[in-house]
N, CA, C and O atoms as a DFTB+ gen file, in Angstrom:
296 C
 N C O
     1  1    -170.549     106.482      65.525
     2  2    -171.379     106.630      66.711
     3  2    -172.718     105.928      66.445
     4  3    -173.270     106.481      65.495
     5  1    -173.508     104.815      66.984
     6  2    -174.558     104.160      67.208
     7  2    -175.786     105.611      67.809
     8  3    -175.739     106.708      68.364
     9  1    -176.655     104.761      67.294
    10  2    -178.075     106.062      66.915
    11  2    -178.260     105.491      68.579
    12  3    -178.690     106.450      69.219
    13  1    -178.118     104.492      69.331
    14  2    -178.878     104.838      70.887
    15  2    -177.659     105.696      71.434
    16  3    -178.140     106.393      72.327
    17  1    -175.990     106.030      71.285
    18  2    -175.084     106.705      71.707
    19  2    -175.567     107.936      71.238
    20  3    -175.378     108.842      72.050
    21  1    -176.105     108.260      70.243
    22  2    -176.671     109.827      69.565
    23  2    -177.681     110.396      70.499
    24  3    -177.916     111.555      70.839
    25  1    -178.216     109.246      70.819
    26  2    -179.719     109.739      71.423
    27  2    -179.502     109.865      72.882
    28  3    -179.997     110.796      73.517
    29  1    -178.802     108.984      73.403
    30  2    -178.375     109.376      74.605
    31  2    -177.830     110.455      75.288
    32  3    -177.862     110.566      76.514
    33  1    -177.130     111.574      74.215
    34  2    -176.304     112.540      74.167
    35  2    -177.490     113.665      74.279
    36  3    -177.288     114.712      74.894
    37  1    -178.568     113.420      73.731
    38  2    -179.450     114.171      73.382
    39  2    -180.352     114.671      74.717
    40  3    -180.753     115.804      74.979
    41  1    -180.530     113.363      75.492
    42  2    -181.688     113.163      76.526
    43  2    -180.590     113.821      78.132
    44  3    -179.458     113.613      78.568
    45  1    -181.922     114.755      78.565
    46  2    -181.776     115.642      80.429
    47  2    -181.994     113.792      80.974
    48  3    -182.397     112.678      80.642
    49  1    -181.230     114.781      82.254
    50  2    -181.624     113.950      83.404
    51  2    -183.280     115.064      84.404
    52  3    -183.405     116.267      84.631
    53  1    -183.829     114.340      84.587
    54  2    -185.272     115.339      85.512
    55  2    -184.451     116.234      85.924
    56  3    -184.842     117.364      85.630
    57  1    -183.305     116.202      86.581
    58  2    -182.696     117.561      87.288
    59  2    -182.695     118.409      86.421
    60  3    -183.475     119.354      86.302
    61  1    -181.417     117.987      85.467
    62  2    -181.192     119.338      83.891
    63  2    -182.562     119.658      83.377
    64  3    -182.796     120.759      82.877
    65  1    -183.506     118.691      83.492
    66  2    -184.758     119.526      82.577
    67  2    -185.636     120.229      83.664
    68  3    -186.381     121.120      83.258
    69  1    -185.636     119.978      84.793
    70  2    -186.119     121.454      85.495
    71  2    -185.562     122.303      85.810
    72  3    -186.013     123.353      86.266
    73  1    -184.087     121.913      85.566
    74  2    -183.529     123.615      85.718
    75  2    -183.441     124.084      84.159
    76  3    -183.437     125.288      83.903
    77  1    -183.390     123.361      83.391
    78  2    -184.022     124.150      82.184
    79  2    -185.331     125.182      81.890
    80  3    -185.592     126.186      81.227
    81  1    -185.937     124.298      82.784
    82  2    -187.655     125.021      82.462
    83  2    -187.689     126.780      83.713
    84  3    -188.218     127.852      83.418
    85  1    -186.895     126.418      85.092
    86  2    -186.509     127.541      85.708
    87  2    -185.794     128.586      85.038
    88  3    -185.835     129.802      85.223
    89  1    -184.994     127.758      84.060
    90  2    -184.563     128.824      83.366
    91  2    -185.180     129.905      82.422
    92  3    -185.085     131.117      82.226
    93  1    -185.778     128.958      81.999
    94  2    -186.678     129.124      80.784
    95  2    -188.029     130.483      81.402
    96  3    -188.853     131.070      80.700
    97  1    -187.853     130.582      82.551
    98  2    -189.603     130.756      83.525
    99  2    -188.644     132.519      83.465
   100  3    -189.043     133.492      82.826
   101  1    -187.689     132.480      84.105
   102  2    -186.919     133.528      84.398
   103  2    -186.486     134.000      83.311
   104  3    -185.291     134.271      83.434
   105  1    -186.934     134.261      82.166
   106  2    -186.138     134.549      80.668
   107  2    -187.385     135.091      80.416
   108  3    -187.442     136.186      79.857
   109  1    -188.657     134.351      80.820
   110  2    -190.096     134.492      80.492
   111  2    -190.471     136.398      81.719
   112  3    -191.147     137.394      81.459
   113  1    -189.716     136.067      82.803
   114  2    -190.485     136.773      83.319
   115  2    -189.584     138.695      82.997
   116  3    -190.098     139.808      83.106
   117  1    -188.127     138.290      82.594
   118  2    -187.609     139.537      82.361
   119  2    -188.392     139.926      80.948
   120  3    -189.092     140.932      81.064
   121  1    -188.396     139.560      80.169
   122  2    -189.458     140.103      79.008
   123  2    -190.097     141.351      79.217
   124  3    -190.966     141.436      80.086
   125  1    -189.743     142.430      78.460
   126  2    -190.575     143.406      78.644
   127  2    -191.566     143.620      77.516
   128  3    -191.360     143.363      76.330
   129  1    -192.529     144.063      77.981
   130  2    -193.916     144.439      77.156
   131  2    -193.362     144.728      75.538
   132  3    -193.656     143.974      74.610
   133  1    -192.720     145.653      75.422
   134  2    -192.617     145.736      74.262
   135  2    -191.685     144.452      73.011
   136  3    -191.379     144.463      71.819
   137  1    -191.573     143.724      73.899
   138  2    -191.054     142.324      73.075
   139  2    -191.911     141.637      73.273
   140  3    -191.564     140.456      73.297
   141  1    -193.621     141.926      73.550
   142  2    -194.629     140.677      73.162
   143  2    -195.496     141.031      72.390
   144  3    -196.479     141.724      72.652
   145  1    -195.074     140.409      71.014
   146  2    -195.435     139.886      69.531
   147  2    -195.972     139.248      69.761
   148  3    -195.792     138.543      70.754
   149  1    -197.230     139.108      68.718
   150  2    -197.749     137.700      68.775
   151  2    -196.902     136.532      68.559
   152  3    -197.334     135.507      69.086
   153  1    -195.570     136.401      67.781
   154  2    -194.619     135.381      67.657
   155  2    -194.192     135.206      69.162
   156  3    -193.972     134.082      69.615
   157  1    -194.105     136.089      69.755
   158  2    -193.574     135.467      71.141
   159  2    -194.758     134.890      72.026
   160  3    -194.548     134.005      72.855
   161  1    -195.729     135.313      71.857
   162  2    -196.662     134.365      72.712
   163  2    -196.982     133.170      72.099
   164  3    -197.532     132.350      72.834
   165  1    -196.793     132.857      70.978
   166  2    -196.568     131.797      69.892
   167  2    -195.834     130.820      70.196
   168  3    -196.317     129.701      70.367
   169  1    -194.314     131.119      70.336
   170  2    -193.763     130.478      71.103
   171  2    -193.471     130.190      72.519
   172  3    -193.088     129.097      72.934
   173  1    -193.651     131.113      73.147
   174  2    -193.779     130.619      74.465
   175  2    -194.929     129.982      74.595
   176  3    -195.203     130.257      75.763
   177  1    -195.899     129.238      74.155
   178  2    -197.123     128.507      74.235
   179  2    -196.623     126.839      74.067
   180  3    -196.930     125.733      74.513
   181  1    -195.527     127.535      72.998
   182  2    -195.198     125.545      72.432
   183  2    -194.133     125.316      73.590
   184  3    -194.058     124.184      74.069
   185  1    -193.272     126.367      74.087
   186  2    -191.991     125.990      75.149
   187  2    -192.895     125.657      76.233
   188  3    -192.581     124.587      76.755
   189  1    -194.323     126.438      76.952
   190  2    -194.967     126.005      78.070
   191  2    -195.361     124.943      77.834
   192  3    -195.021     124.034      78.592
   193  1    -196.200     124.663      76.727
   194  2    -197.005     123.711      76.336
   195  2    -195.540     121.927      76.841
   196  3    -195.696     121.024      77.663
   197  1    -194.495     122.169      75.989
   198  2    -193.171     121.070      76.106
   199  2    -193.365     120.815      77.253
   200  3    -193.843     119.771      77.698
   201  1    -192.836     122.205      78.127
   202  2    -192.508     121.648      80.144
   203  2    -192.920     121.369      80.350
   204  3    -192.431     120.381      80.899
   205  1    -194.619     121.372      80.508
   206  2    -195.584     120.602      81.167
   207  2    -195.658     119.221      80.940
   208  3    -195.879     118.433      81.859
   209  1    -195.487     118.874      79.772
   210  2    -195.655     117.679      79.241
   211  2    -194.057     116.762      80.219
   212  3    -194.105     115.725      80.881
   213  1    -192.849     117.645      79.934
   214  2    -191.994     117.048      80.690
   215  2    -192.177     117.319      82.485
   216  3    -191.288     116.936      83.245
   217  1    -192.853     117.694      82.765
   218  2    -193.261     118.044      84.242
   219  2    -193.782     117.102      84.405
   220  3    -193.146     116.594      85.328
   221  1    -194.995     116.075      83.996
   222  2    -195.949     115.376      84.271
   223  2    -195.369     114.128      83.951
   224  3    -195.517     113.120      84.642
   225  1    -194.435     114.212      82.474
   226  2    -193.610     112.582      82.657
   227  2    -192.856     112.100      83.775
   228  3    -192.729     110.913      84.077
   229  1    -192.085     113.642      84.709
   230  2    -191.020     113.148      85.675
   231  2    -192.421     112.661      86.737
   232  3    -192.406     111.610      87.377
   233  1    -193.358     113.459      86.755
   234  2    -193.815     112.604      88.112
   235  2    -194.770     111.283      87.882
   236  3    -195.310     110.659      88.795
   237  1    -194.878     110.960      86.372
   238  2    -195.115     109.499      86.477
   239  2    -196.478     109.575      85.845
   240  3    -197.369     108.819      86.234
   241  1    -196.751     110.757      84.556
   242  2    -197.904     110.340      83.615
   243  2    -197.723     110.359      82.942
   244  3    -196.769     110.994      82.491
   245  1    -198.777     109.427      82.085
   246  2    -198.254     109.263      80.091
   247  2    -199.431     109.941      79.958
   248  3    -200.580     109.503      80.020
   249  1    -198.785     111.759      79.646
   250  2    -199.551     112.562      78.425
   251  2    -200.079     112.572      77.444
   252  3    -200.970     113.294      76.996
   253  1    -199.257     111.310      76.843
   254  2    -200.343     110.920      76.019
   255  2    -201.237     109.448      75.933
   256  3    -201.625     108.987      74.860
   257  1    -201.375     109.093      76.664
   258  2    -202.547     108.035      77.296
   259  2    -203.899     108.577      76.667
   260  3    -204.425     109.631      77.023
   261  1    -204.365     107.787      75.754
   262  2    -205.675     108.221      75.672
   263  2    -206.724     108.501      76.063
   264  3    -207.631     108.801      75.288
   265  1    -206.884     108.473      77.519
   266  2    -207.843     108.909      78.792
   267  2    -206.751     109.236      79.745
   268  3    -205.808     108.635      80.261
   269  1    -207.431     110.838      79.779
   270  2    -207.479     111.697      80.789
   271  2    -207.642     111.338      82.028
   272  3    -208.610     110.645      82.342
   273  1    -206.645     111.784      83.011
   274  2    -207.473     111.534      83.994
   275  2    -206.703     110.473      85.169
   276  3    -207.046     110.329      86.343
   277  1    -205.607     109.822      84.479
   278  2    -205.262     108.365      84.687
   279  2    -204.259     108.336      85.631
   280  3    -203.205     108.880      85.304
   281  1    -204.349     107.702      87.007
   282  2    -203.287     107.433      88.124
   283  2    -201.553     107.162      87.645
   284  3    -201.004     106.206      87.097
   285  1    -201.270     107.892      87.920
   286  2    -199.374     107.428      87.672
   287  2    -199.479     105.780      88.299
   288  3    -200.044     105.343      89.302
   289  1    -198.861     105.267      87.481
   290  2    -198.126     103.995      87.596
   291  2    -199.725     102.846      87.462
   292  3    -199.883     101.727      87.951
   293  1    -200.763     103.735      86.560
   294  2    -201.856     102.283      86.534
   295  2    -201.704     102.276      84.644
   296  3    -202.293     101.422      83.981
């Protein structure tokens, strides 16, 4: 198997990765109090922290662009 066939296997389409993150939101919201550890707000910081980042690529920003601030598609 060729490493772009590996990687391809690997990568959502925008659809699968927002219904991932819906998923992800609804997993977040059954949580009851007594399952929030600081490890779980730990991680749910790096899983929020991910979506957003994939939220903002589907609509057309580079997150990591070194200035803030910057019009999709300039």
């Amino acid at each position: 198997m060729s490493d772009q066939h590996a990687e391809a296997q690997w990568q959502h389409t925008d659809g699968e990765t927002i219904a991932e993150i819906i998923e992800m939101l609804q997993s977040l919201d059954n949580t009851g109090p007594i399952q929030m550890s600081p490890l779980f707000y730990q991680h749910w910081f790096e899983q929020l922290n991910m979506s957003i980042r994939d939220l903002l690529r589907i609509l057309g920003h580079d997150v990591d662009a070194s200035e803030p601030g910057g019009n999709p598609g300039q």
